[in-house]
C-alpha atoms as a printed R data frame, in Angstrom:
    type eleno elety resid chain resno       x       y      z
1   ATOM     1    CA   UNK     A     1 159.663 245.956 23.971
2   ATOM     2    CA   UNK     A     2 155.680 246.561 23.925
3   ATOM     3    CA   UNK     A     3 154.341 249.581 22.224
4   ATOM     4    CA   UNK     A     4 152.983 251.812 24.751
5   ATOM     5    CA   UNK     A     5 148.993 252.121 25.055
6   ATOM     6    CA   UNK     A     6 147.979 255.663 23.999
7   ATOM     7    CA   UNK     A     7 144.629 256.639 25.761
8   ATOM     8    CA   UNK     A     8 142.315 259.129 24.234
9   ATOM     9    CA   UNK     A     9 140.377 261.762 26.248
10  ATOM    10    CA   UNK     A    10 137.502 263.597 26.253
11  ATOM    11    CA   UNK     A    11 136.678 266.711 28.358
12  ATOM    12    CA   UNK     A    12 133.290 267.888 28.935
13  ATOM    13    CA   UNK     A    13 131.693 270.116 31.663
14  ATOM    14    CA   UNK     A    14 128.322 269.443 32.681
15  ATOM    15    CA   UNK     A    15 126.404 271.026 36.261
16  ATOM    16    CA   UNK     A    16 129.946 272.133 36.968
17  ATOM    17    CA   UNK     A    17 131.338 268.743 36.824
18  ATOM    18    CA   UNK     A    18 134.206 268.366 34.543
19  ATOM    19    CA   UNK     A    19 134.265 264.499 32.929
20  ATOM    20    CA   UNK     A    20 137.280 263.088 31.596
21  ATOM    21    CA   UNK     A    21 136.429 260.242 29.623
22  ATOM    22    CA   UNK     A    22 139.365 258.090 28.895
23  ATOM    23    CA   UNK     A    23 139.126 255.141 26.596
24  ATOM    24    CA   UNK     A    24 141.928 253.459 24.368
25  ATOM    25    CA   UNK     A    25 139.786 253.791 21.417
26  ATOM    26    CA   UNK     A    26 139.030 257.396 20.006
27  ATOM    27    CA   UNK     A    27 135.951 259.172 20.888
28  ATOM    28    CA   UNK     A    28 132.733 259.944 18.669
29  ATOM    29    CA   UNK     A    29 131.111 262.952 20.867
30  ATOM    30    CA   UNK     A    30 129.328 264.504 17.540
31  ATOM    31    CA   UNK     A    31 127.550 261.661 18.026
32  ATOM    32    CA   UNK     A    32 126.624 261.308 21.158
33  ATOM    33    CA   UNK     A    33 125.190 265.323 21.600
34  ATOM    34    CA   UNK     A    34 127.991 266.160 23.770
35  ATOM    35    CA   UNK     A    35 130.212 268.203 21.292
36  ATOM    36    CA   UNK     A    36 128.283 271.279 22.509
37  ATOM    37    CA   UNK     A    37 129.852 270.357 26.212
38  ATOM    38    CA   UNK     A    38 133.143 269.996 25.138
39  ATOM    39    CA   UNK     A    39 136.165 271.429 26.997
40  ATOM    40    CA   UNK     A    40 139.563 272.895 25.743
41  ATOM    41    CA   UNK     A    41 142.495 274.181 27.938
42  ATOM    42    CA   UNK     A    42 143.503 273.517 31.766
43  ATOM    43    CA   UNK     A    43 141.132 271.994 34.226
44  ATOM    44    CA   UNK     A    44 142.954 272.283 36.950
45  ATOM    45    CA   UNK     A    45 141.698 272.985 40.168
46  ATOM    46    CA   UNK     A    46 138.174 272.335 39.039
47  ATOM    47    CA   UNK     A    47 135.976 269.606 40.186
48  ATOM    48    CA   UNK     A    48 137.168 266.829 37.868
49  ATOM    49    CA   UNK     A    49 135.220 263.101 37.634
50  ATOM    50    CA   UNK     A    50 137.621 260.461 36.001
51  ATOM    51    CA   UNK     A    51 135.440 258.266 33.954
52  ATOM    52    CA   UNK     A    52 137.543 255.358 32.490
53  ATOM    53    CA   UNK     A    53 136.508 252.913 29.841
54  ATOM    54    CA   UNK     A    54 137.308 249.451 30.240
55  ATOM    55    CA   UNK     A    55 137.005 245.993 28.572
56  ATOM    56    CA   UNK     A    56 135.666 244.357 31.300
57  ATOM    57    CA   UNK     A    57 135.267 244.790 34.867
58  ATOM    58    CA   UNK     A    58 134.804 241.664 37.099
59  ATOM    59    CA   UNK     A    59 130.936 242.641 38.678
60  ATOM    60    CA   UNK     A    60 130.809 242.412 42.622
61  ATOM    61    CA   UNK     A    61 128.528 240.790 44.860
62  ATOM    62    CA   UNK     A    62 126.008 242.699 45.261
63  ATOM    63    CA   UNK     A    63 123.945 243.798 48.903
64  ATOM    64    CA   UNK     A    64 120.185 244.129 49.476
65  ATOM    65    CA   UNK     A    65 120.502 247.696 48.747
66  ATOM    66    CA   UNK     A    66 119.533 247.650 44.969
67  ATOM    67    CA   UNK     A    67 117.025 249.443 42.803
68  ATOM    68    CA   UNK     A    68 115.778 248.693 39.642
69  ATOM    69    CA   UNK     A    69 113.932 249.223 37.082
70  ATOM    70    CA   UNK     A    70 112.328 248.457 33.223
71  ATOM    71    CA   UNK     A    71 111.666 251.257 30.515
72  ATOM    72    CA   UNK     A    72 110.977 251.651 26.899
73  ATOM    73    CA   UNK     A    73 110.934 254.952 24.824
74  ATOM    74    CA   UNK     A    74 110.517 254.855 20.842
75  ATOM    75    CA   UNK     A    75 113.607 253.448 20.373
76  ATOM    76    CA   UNK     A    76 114.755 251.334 22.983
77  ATOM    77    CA   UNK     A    77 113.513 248.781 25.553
78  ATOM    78    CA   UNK     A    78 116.242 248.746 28.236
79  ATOM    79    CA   UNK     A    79 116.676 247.794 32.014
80  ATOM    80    CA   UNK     A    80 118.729 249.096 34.798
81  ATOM    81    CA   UNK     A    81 119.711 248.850 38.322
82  ATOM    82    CA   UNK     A    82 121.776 250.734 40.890
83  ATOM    83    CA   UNK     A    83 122.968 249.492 44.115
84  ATOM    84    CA   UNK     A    84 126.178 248.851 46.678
85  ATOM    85    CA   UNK     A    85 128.427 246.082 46.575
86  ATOM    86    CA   UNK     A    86 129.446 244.195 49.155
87  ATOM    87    CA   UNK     A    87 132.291 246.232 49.758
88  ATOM    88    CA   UNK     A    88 130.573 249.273 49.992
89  ATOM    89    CA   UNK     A    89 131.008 250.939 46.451
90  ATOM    90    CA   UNK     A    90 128.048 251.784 44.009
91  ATOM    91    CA   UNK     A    91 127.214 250.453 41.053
92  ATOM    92    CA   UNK     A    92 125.147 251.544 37.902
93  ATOM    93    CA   UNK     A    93 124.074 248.533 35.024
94  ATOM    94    CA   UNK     A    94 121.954 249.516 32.129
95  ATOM    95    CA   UNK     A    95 120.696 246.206 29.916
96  ATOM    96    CA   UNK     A    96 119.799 247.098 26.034
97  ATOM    97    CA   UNK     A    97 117.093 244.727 25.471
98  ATOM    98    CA   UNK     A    98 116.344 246.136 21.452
99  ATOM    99    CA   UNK     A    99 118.643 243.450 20.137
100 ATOM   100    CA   UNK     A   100 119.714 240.682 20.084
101 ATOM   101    CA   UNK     A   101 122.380 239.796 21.643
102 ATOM   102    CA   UNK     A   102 121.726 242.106 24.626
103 ATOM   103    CA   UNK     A   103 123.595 245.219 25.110
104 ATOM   104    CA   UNK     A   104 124.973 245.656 28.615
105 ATOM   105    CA   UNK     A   105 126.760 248.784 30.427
106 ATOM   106    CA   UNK     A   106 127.947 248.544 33.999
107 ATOM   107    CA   UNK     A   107 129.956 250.633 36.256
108 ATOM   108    CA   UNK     A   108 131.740 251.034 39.204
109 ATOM   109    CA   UNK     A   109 132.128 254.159 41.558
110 ATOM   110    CA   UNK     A   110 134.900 253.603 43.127
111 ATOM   111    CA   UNK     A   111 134.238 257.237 44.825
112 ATOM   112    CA   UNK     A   112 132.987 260.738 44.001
113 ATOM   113    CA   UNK     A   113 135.566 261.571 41.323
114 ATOM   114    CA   UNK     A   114 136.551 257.834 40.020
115 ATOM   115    CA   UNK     A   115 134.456 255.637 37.894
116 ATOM   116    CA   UNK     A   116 135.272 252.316 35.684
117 ATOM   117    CA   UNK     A   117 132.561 251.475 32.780
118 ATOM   118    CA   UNK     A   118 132.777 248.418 31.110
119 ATOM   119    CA   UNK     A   119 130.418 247.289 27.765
120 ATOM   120    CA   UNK     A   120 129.136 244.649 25.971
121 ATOM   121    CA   UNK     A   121 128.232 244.634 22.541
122 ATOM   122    CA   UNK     A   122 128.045 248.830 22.131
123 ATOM   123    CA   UNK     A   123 130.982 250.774 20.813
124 ATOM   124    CA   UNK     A   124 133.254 252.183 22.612
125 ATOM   125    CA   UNK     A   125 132.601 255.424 21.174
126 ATOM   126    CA   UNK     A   126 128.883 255.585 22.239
127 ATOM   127    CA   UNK     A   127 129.321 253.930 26.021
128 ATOM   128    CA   UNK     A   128 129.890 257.147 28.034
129 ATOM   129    CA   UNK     A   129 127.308 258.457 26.690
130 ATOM   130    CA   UNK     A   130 124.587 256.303 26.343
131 ATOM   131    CA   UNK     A   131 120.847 256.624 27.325
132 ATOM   132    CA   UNK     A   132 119.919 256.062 30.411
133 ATOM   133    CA   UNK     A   133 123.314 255.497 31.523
134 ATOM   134    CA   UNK     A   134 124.580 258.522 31.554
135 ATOM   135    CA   UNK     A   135 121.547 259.981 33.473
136 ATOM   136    CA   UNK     A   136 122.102 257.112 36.192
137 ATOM   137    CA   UNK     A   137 125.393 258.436 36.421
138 ATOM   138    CA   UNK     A   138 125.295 261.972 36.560
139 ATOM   139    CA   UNK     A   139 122.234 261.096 39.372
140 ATOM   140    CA   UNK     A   140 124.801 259.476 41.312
141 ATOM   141    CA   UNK     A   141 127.321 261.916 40.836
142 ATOM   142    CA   UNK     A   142 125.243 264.977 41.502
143 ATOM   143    CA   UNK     A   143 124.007 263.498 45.546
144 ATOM   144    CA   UNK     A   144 127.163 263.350 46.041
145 ATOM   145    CA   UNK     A   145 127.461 267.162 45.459
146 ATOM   146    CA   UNK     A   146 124.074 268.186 47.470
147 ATOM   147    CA   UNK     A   147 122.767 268.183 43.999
148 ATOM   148    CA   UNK     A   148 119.950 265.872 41.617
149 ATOM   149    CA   UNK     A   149 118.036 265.461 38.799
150 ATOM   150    CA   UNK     A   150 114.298 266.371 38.224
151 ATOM   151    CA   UNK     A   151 111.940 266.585 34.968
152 ATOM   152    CA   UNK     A   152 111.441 269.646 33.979
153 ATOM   153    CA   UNK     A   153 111.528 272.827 31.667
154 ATOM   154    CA   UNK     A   154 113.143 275.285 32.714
155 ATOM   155    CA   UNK     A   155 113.504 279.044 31.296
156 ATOM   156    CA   UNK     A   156 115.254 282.214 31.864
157 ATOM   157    CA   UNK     A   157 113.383 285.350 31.408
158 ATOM   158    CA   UNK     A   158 114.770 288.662 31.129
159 ATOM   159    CA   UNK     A   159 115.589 289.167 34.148
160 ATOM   160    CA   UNK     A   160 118.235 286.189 33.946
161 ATOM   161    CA   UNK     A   161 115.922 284.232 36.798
162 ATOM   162    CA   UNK     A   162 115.166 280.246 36.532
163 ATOM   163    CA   UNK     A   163 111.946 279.289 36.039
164 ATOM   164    CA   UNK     A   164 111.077 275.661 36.855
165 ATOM   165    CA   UNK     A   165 108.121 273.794 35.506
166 ATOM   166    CA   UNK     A   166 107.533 270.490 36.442
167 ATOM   167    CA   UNK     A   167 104.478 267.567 36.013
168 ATOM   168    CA   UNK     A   168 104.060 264.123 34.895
169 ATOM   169    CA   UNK     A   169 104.884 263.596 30.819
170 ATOM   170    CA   UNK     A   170 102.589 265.285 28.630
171 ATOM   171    CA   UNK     A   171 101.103 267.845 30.739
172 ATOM   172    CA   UNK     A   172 102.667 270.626 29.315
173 ATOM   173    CA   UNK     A   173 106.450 271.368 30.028
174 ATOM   174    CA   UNK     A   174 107.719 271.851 26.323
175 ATOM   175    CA   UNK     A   175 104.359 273.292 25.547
176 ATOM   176    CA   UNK     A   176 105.318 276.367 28.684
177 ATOM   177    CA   UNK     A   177 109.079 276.519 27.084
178 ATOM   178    CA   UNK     A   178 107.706 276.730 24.097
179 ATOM   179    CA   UNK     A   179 105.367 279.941 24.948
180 ATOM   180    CA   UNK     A   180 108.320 281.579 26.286
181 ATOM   181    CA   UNK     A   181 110.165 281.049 23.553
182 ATOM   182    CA   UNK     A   182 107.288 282.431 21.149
183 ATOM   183    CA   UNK     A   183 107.057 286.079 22.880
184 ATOM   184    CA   UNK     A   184 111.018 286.802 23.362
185 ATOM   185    CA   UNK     A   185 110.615 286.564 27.052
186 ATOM   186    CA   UNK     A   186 112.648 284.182 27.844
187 ATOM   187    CA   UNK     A   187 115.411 281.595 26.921
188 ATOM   188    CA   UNK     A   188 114.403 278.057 27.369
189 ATOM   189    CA   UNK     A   189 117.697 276.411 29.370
190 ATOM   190    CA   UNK     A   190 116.447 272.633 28.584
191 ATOM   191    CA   UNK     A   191 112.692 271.386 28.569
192 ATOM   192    CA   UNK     A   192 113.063 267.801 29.654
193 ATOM   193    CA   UNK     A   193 115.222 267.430 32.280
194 ATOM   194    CA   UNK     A   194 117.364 269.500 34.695
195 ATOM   195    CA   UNK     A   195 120.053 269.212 37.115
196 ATOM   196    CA   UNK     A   196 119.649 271.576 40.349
197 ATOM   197    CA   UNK     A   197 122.801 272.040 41.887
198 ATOM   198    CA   UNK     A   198 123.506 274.570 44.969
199 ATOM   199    CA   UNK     A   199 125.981 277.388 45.059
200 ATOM   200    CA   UNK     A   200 126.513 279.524 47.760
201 ATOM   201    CA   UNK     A   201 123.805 278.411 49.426
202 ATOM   202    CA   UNK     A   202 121.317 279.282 46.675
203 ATOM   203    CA   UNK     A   203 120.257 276.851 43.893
204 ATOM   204    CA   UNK     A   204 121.088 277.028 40.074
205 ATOM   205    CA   UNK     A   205 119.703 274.648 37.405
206 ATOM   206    CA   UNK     A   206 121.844 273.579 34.852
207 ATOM   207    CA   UNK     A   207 120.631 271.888 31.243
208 ATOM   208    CA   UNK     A   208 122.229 268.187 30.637
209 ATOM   209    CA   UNK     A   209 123.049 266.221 27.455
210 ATOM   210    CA   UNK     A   210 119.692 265.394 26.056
211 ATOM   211    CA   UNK     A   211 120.032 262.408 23.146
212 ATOM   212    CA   UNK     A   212 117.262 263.508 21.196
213 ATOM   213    CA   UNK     A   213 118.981 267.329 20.157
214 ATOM   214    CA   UNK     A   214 122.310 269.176 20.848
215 ATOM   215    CA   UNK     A   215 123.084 271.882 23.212
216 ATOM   216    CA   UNK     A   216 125.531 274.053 24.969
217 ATOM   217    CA   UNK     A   217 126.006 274.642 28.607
218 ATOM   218    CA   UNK     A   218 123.509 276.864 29.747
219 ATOM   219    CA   UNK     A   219 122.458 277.669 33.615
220 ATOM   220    CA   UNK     A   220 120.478 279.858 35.710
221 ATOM   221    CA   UNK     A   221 120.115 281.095 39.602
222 ATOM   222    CA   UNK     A   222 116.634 279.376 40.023
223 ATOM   223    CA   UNK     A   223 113.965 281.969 41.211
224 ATOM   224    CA   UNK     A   224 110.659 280.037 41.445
225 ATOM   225    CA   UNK     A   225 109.080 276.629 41.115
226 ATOM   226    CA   UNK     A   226 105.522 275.523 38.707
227 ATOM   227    CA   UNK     A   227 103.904 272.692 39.029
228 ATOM   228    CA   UNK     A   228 101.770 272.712 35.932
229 ATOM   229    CA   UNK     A   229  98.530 271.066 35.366
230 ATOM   230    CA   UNK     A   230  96.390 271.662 32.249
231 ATOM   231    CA   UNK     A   231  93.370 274.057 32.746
232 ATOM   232    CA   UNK     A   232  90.191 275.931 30.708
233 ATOM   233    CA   UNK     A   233  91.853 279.200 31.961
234 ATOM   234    CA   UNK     A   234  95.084 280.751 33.316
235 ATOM   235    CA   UNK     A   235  95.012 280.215 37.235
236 ATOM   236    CA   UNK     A   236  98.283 280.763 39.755
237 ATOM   237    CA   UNK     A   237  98.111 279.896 43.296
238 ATOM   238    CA   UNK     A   238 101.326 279.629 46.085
239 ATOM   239    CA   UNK     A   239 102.037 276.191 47.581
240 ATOM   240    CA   UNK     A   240 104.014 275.469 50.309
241 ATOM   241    CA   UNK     A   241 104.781 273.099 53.196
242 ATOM   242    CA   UNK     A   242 104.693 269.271 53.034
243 ATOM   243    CA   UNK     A   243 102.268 269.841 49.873
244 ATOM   244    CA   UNK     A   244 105.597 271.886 47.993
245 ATOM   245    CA   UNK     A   245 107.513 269.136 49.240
246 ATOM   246    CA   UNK     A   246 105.729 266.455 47.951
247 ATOM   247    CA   UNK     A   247 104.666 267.758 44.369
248 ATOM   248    CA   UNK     A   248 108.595 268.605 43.857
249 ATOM   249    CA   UNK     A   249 109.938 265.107 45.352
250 ATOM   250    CA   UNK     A   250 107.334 263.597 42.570
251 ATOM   251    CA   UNK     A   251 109.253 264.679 39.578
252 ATOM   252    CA   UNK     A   252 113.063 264.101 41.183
253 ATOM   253    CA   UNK     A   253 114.950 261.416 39.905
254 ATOM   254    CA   UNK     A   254 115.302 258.903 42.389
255 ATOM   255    CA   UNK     A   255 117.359 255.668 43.093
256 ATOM   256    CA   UNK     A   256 117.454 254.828 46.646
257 ATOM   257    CA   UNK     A   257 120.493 252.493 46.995
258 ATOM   258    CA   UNK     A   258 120.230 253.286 51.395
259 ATOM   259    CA   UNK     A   259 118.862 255.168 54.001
260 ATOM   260    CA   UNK     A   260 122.211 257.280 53.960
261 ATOM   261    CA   UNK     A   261 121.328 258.700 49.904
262 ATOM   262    CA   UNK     A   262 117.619 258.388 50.592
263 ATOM   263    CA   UNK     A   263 118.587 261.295 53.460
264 ATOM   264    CA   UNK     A   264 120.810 262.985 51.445
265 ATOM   265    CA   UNK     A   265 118.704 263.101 48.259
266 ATOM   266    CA   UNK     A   266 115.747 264.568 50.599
267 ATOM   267    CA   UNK     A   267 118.062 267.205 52.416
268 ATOM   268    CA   UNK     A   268 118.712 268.264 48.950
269 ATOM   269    CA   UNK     A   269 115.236 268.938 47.519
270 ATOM   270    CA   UNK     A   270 114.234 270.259 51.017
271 ATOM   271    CA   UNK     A   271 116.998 273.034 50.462
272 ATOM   272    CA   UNK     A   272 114.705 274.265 47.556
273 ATOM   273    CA   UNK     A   273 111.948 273.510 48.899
274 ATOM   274    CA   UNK     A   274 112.696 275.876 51.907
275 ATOM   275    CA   UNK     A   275 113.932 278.873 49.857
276 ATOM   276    CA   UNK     A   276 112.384 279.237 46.633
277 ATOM   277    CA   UNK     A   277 108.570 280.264 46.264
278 ATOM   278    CA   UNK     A   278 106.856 277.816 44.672
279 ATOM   279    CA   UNK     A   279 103.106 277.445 42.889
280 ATOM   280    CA   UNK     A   280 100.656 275.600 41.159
281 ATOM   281    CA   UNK     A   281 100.197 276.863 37.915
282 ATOM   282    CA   UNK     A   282  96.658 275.755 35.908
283 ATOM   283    CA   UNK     A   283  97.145 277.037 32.202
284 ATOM   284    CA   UNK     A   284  96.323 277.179 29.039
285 ATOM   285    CA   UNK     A   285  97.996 276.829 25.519
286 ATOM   286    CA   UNK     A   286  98.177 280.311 25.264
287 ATOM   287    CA   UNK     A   287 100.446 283.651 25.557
288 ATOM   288    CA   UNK     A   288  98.455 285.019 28.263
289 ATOM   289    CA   UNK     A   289  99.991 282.935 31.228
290 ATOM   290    CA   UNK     A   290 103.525 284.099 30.285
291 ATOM   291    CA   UNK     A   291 102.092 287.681 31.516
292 ATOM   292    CA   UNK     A   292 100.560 286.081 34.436
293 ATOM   293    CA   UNK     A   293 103.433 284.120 35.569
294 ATOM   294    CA   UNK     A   294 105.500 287.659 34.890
295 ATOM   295    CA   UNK     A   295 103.065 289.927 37.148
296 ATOM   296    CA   UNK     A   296 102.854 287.509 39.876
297 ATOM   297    CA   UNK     A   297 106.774 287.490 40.128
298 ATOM   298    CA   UNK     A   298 106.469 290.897 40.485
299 ATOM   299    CA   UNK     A   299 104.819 291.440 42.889
């Protein structure tokens, strides 16, 4: 008689999505940043994504509908692509180009709560949870949901209220969540990159795995958007309209697979755009446009 095959799992919530990984090999989530996600007890009834670890998954022929793309960080030189298969399911596949042989993640979605990973040449341990895949993922996932991704810091001032800044790397995002942080006015929820999720009809931003540093759940009713910019002195002024739209859209996370998600995505982002106030914010290094950011709110 075969010996039954025991399957580990892993629970974690993230943006209100509960993952169960499942893999016949144990799980290393210490090492992956995700311990501080990690969920004990009954899930039931809550919105639960099965993620299940494979050996291999045959790939599909793929449709014209696919979107690409190379990066590199400090670390890693990988490239991706999302897209529909022929018979209508998505699919995510990250290529680890650092070395040699090539490391190679891909996925299949077989809907909004079912997904199959297979891997090449990574552990099993690390494959959920791998950089960018997981992102890719969770991106799919989330427009699904009416939800996406966008780069961003985001903090919560006293008042428990989101505050969203967004711009292009470098401008300044971790240098604003880092002001906050300084004068005790606020807690900083994540200061790369966001998920923005709505509930009830208004949105909340929730913070996301991040590989570089570990973190618990944290989340916030979003009150106002800032698109920073660096500046000789401390200036605040309200956008709004196609301009709003267009400055936000910039810093979402985007894969268009088809018109169908490109509508979706852009029915999401206009739901913010619509009902949160939202400004461009010229600043400088410096405590002082915590106090202007917290008097203009005010008013």
């Amino acid at each position: 008689m075969p010996m039954p095959v025991t399957t580990n799992l892993f629970y974690a919530r993230i943006a209100d999505i509960v993952f169960r990984f499942s893999c016949k090999t144990a799980f290393d989530a210490t090492a992956a940043k995700f311990q501080g996600f990690g969920v004990a007890g009954s899930v039931a009834g809550q919105d639960v994504v099965d993620v299940e670890i494979c050996d291999y998954l045959e790939p599909l022929e793929r449709v014209e509908h696919t979107f690409s793309a190379s990066e590199s960080d400090c670390a890693n030189i990988h490239s991706w692509a999302v897209g529909r298969a022929a018979d209508g399911r998505e699919f995510i596949e990250v290529n680890y180009h650092s070395q040699s042989p090539t490391k190679r993640v891909y996925a299949l979605l077989h809907d909004a709560n079912h997904v199959q990973v297979a891997y090449e040449g990574l552990s099993t341990k690390l494959v959920a949870y791998s950089f960018p895949f997981f992102n890719l993922l969770l991106s799919r996932l989330l427009l699904s949901r009416g939800g996406f991704l966008v780069h961003s810091s985001v903090v919560r001032n006293t008042r428990s209220e989101g505050l969203l800044f967004t711009a292009p790397s470098g401008t300044g995002k971790s240098t604003m969540a880092n002001l906050w942080r300084s004068t005790r006015k606020g807690t900083v929820i994540n200061d790369d990159m966001l998920a923005v999720r709505l509930v009830g009809g208004k949105p909340v931003v929730y913070n996301i795995p991040m590989p570089y540093y570990v973190q618990t759940p944290r989340q916030a009713p979003l009150c106002a958007v800032f698109f920073l910019s660096q500046s000789p002195q401390n200036t605040i002024q309200k956008v709004s309209g196609v301009l709003a739209m267009a400055r936000f859209l910039s810093n979402v996370v985007q894969q268009p697979v088809d018109k169908e998600s490109v509508e979706r995505l852009y029915t999401s982002v206009d739901n913010v755009v619509c009902h949160i106030p939202m400004y461009a914010l010229g600043f400088r290094p410096d405590r002082d446009v915590v106090s202007l950011i917290e008097d203009t709110l005010i008013q």
